[in-house]
C-alpha positions as CSV (number, residue, x, y, z in Angstrom):
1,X,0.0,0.0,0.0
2,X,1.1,3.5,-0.5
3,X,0.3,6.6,1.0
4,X,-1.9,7.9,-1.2
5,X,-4.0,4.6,-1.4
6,X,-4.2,4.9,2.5
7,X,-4.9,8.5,2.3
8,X,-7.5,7.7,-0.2
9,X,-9.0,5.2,1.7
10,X,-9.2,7.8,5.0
11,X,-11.0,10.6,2.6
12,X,-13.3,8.0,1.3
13,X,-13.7,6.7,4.3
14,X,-14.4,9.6,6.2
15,X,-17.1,10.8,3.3
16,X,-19.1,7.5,3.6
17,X,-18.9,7.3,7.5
18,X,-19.9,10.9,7.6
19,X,-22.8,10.2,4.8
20,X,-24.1,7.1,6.4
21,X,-24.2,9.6,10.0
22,X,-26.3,11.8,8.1
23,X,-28.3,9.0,7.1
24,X,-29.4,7.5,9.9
25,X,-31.8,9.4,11.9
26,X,-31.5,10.6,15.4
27,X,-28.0,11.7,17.4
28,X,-25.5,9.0,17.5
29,X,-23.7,9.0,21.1
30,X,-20.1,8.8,18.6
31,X,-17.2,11.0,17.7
32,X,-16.0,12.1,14.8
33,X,-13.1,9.8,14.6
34,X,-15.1,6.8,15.4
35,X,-17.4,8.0,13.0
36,X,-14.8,7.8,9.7
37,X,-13.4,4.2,11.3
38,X,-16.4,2.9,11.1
39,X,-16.6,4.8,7.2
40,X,-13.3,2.7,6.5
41,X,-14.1,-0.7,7.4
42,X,-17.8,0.1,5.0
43,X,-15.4,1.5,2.8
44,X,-13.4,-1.6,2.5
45,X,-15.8,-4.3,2.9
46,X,-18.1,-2.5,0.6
47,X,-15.4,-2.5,-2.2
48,X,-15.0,-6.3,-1.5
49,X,-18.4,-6.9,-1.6
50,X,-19.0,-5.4,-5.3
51,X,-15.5,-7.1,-6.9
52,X,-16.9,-10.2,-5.2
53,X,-20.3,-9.2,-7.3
54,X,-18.1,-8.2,-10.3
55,X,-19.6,-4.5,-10.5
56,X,-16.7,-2.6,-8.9
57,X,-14.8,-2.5,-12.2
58,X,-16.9,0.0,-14.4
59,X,-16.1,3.1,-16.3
60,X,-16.7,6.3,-14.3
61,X,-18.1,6.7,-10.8
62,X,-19.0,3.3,-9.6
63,X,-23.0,3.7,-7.9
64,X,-23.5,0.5,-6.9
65,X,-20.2,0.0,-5.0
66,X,-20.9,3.4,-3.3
67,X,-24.4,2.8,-2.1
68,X,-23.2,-0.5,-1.1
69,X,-20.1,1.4,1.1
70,X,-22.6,4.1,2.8
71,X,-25.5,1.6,3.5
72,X,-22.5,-0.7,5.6
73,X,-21.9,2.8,7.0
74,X,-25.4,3.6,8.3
75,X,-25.3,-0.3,9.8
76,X,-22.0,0.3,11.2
77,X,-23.0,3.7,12.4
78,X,-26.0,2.1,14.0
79,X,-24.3,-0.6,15.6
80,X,-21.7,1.2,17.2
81,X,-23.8,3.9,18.3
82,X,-26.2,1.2,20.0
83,X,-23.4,-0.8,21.4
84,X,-21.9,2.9,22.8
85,X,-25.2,3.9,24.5
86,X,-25.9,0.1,26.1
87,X,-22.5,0.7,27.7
88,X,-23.5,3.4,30.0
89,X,-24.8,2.4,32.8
């Protein structure tokens, strides 16, 4: 990996955790940091996902890879945020 693949990833990352965020509705007891990990890992299982599906190699921007990435996001957003708020006690 370089570091403009991992820097990529971080931007992309942060853009699809931050979309999915928006996404989901009500406040979400998460930072901003957890926020664009959680972004990542949709990021990067997303990508898996569509190359495993064979539509992650098209010309231009890739839709279906992307709604794929921010609806992990939204689940990942939502998990964490419920697993965050069951841990206060």
């Amino acid at each position: 990996m370089t570091i403009a693949s991992i820097l990529g990833a971080i931007i992309v990352g942060a853009i699809v955790g931050a979309v999915g965020r928006l996404l989901l509705p009500g406040r979400q007891p998460i930072g901003w940091v957890l926020t664009i990990v959680v972004g990542i890992v949709a990021a990067l299982i997303g990508t898996a996902i569509a190359q495993a599906m064979g539509v992650a190699t098209t010309d231009g921007i890739d839709w279906i890879e992307l709604v794929m990435q921010v609806v992990l996001a939204v689940v990942g957003v939502g998990i964490v945020a419920g697993l965050k708020r069951g841990s206060r006690v």
